[in-house]
N, C-alpha and C positions, 0 to 999 in steps of 0.2 A: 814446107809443111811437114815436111818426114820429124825434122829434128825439135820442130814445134809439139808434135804431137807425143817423140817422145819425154820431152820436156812436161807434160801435163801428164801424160799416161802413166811412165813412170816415179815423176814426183809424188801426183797427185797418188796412186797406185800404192807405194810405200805409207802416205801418210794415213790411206784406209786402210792397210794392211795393219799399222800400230795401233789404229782407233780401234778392229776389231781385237784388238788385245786388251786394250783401255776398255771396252765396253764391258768385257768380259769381267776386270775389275772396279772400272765404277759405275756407281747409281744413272737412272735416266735423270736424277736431280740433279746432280754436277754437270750432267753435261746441260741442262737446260740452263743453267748458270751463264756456262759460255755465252751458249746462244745470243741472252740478254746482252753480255760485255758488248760485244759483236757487233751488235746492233751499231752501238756509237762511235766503236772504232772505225766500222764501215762507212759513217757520215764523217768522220776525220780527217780519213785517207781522201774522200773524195777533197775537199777542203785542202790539206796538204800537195794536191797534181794542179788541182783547179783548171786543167785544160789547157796546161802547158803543155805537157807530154805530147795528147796528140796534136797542136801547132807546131810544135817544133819538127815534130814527125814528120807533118805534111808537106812542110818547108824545103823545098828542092835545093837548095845552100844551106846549112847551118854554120854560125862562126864560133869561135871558143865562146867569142862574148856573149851568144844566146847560150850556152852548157853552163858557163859562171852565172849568167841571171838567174836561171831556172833552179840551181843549185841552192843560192842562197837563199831564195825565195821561200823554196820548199820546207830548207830546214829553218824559218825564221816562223813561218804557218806550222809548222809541224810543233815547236816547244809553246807556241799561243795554245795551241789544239790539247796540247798534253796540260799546261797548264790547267786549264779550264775544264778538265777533266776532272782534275786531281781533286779541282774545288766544290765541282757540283756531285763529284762520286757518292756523297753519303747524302743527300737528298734523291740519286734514281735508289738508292736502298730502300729508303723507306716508302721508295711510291710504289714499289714492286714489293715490301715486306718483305727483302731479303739480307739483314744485315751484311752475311760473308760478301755480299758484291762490292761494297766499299772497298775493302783493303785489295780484294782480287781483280776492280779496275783500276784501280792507282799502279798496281804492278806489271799488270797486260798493257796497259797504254804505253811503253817506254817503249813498245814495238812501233809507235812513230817515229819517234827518232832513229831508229835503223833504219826504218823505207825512207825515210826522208833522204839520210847518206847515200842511199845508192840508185835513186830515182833516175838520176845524169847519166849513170853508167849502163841505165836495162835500156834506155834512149838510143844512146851510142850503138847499144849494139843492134837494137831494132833498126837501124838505121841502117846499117852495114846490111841486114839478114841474118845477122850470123847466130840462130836459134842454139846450135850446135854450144858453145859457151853457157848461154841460158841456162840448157838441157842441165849440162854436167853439173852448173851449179845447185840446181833445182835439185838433182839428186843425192848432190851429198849433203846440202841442208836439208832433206827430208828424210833419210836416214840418221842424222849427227841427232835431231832433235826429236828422232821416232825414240832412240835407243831412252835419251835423257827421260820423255813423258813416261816409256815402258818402265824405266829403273823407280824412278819416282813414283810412280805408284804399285811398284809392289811394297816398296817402303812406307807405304800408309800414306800417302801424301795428299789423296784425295784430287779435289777439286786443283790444287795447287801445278798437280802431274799436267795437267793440260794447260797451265799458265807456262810452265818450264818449257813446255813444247813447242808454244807458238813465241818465247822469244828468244830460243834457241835456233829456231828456223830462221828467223829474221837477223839475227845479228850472223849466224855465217852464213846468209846470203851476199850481206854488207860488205864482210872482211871478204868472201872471196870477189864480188867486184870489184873491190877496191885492188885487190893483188894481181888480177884478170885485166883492168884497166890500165893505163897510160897515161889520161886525161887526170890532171888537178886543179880544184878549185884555185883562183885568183882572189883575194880579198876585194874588191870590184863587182858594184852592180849596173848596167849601162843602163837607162830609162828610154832608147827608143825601142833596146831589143824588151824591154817590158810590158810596153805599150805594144806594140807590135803584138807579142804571143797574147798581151791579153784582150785583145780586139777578138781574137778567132777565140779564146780561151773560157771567157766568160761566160759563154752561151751554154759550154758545154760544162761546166762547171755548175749552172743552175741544173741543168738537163742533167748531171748524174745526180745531182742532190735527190733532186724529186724520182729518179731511178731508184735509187740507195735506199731513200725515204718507204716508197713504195714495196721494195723487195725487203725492206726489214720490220713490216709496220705490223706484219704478220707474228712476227718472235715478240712483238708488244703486245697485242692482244692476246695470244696464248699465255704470255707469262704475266700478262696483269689480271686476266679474267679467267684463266683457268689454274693452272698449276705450274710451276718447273716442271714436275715429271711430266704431264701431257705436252712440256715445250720439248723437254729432253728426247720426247720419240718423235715427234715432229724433229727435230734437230737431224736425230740420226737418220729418219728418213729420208728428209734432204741431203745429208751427207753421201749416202747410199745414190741417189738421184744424182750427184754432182760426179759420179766415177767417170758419165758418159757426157750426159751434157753440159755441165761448166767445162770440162775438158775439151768439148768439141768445139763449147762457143767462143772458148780462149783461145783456141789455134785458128779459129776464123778469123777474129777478131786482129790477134794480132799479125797474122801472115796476111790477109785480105787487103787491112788500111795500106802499108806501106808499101804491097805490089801494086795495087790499084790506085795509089796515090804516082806512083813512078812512070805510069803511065796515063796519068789525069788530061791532057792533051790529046790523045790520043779516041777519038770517041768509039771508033768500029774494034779496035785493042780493046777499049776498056769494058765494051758492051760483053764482046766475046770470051773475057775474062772472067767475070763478072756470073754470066751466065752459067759456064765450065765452073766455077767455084760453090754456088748452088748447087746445081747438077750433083755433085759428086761430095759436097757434104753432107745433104739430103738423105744420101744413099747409106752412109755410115749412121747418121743420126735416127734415122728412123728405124734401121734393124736393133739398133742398139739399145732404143730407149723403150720402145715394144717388145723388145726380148727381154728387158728387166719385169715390165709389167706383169709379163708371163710367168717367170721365174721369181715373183719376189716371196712369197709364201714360203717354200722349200728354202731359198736364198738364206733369209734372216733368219729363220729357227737354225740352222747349219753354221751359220758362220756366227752366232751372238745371242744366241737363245730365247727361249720361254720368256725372257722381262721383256724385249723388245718387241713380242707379237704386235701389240696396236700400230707400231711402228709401216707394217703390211701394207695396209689401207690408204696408210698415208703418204706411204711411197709411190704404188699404182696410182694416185689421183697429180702427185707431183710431175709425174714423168707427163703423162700426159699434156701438162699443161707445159712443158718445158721443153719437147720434143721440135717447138717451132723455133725457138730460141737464136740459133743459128741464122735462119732467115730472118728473123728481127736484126741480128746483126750485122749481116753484108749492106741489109736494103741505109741499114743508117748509117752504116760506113762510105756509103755512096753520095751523102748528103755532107760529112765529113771532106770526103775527097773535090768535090765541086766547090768548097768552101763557103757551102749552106747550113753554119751553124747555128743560123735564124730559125731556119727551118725545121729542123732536129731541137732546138727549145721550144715550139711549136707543138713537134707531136708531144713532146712527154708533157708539156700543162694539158693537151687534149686527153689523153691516155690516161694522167694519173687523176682525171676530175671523171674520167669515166668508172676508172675502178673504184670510187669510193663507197659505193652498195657492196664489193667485196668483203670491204672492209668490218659493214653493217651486221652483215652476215653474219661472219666469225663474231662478234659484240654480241647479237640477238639469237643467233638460231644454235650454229656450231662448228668445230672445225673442220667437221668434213664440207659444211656448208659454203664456207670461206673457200674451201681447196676449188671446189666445183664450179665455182662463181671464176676461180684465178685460171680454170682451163677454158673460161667461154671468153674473157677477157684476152686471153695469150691469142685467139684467132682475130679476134676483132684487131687485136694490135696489130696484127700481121696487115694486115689491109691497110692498114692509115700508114703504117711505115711504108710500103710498096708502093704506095700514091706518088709520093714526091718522088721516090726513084725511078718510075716507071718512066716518068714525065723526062726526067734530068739526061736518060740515058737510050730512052726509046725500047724499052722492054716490060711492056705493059702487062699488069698482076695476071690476066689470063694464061700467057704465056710461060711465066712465071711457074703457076699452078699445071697448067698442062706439060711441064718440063720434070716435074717431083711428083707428078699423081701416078704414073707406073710403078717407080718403088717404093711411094706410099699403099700403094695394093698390095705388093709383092708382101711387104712386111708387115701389115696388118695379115695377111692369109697362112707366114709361119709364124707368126705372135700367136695366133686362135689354136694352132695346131701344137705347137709346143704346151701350151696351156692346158687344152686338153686331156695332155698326159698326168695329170692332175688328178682326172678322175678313176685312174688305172689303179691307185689305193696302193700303192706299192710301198716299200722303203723312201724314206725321206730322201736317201742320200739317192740311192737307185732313182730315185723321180728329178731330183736336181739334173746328175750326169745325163740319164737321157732325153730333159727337156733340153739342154745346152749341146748334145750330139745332133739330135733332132734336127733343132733352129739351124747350125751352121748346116748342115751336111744338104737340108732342101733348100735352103738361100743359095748355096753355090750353084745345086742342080739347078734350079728355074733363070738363074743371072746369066750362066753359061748359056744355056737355051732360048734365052731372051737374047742375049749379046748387048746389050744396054750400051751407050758411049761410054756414059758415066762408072758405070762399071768397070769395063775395057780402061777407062784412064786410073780407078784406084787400084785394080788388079795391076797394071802398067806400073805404076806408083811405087806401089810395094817391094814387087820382084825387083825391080832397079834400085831403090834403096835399102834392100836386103845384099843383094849382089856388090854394092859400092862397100857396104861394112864387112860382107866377107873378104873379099880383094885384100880392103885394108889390113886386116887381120894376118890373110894370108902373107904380103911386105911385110909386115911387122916381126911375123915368126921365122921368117929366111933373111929378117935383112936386109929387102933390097926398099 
């Protein structure tokens, strides 16, 4: 979890740190541009894994001949996907009235075919553990391609600086898996290992569509009924929103399946697993994403100025809604790991025919309407994913909820308090630093004094994988 977390934290970290440079010189209209592209790339990519990945994942043997199917597979879906892109690109132009999206999706799409190439090799090493690999690549493609978007757009380049960026990021993630790896494709596709991954694959392949669908239907409706600039501060908003929880729900997600799959036999392991994983992601997730809410006022005027104020609103309303995120993804990794992908296509057709008044919303009323509807929906979801897991593993939602409602108090009580300082009318900068000294300094005092498990295991957590990289460090400079 150490090397996963720094894998997203500082990936993810560096690529907000270029974006608040980007924002600084372009418009909230380019980046609402993105947004739109995004949209379709995000139904591609799902389309191009189709739920191979996690079969393969789950699969307690894997043989070269399931790494060559999934290979070719991917990049045979992946040039269909680009193709068909290439050809409908100037009809989403006009349905969105924004000519520059034609040429600026025919160029972002070739970032399939890079994830396509290295899909086998992120497999591999999820399969090993080995985050550690992941990490280092994650950070020098997110630097290699921060420097490209930052040079780019001071050169005037516009909308085009954020096309450089993201397929600069993807293509040296490619080269260095490929250089990182060992493993090469075979000209060879075997059809039982295809049949095989796509028995458990399919399910979850309808199941991200209508996830994907669902999670991008929002950047449609903003950008068809309102504006690019109202999608652009919405964009950044969520960008801002994804520092903590896409980061969080990515290290769940990906450390979670394949421990929890490793020991799928195992029921009182897996429960206990299971439970401690919870436990102690909760504990980060919720300081983290409630201390943004607090902080986002002061935050975004400091770091990206006066154009992005409406951006505020709509960050506060995102976190909230995405704060549970985390627990929507162990409880369905749980149904994953049982090889219940019946069951996991189940909730998201319940899920995404419930959210469709969300949807209505943002159409009729407004965005902030949409946002408020997407936090009462994010709980409801939470219940119906915990259902089948509760059952599968014998750790029923009450317990669940009575295991996260301590540091869900704890940090709703410094979220209110940090916030507060708000109204002390001070310096902008002066109100940031002492809402962020504040938060930390009383979370440690009341967790210390609580003595929490879950706490004691990410404090535990820390200090040991801070201690194993100084060590290292320290061998490295004598030598031994």
């Amino acid at each position: 979890m150490g090397w996963s977390l720094v894998d997203n934290v500082v990936g993810t970290g560096t690529s907000f740190l270029v974006g608040l440079v980007l924002a600084r010189l372009l418009s909230p209209g380019e980046f609402g541009i993105i947004g739109i592209i995004m949209v379709f790339l995000s139904i591609a990519l799902i389309f191009i894994d189709s739920g191979f990945s996690q079969a393969l994942i789950r699969k307690k043997e894997a043989s070269p001949k399931d790494y060559n199917t999934l290979f070719w597979f991917n990049l045979m879906v992946a040039i269909v996907c680009y193709a068909t892109i290439f050809a409908i690109s100037g009809f989403i132009a006009d349905f969105f009235e924004q000519p520059l999206l034609d040429p600026v999706l025919k160029v972002t799409a070739l970032m399939l075919i890079f994830n396509a190439l290295s899909i086998v090799q992120r497999v591999i090493f999820i399969r090993l553990l080995d985050f550690r690999t992941q990490a280092s690549t994650t950070i020098v493609s997110s630097v290699l391609s921060g420097v490209v978007g930052i040079v780019m757009a001071f050169m005037g380049y516009g909308v085009w600086s954020l096309v450089g960026q993201i397929l600069t990021r993807y293509l040296v993630q490619t080269i260095m898996f490929w250089v990182r790896c060992s493993w090469r494709p075979q000209m060879r596709v075997y059809g039982d290992s295809f049949r095989e991954m796509f028995h458990f694959g399919h399910k979850l392949l309808l199941s991200g569509l209508l996830d994907t669908l669902y999670r991008n239907l929002s950047y449609i409706v903003i950008g068809k009924f309102y504006s690019t600039q109202a999608l652009g501060q919405y964009t950044r908003a969520g960008q801002f929103a994804n520092i903590f929880s896409a980061n969080l729900l990515s290290v769940v997600q990906k450390v979670s399946y394949p421990v929890l799959s490793s020991i799928q036999d195992e029921p009182e392991r897996l429960k206990a697993g299971y439970q401690k994983m919870i436990k102690t992601s909760m504990l980060l997730t919720f300081a983290l994403i409630l201390g943004m809410v607090a902080v986002a006022k002061p935050m975004i005027l400091i770091l990206i100025g006066e154009k992005w104020l409406p951006a505020v609103y709509y960050l506060q309303i995102i976190c909230l809604a995405e704060m549970l995120y985390p627990l929507h993804a162990i409880n369905l990794n749980i149904l994953n790991v049982k090889g219940r992908s019946d069951l996991f296509l189940r909730l998201e057709v319940i899920k995404k025919t419930l959210a469709i008044p969300m949807i209505l919303a943002g159409i009729y009323y407004s965005i902030e309407a949409m946002l408020w509807c997407g936090v009462l929906f994010s709980f409801v979801a939470y219940f119906l994913n915990a259902y089948y897991s509760a059952k599968l593993i014998d750790y029923p939602i009450s317990q669940q909820v009575k295991d996260i409602l301590p540091t869900f108090v704890v940090s709703v009580g410094v979220a209110v308090v940090m916030w507060g300082v708000n109204f002390l009318n001070l310096n902008l900068y002066v109100t940031f630093f002492l809402q962020i000294t504040v938060g930390i300094s009383l979370a440690i005092v009341i967790y210390n004094k609580l003595k929490l498990e879950e706490y004691l295991e990410v404090r535990s957590i820390v200090k040991s994988f801070l201690k194993r990289i100084f060590n290292r460090d320290n061998k490295e400079e004598y030598g031994t």
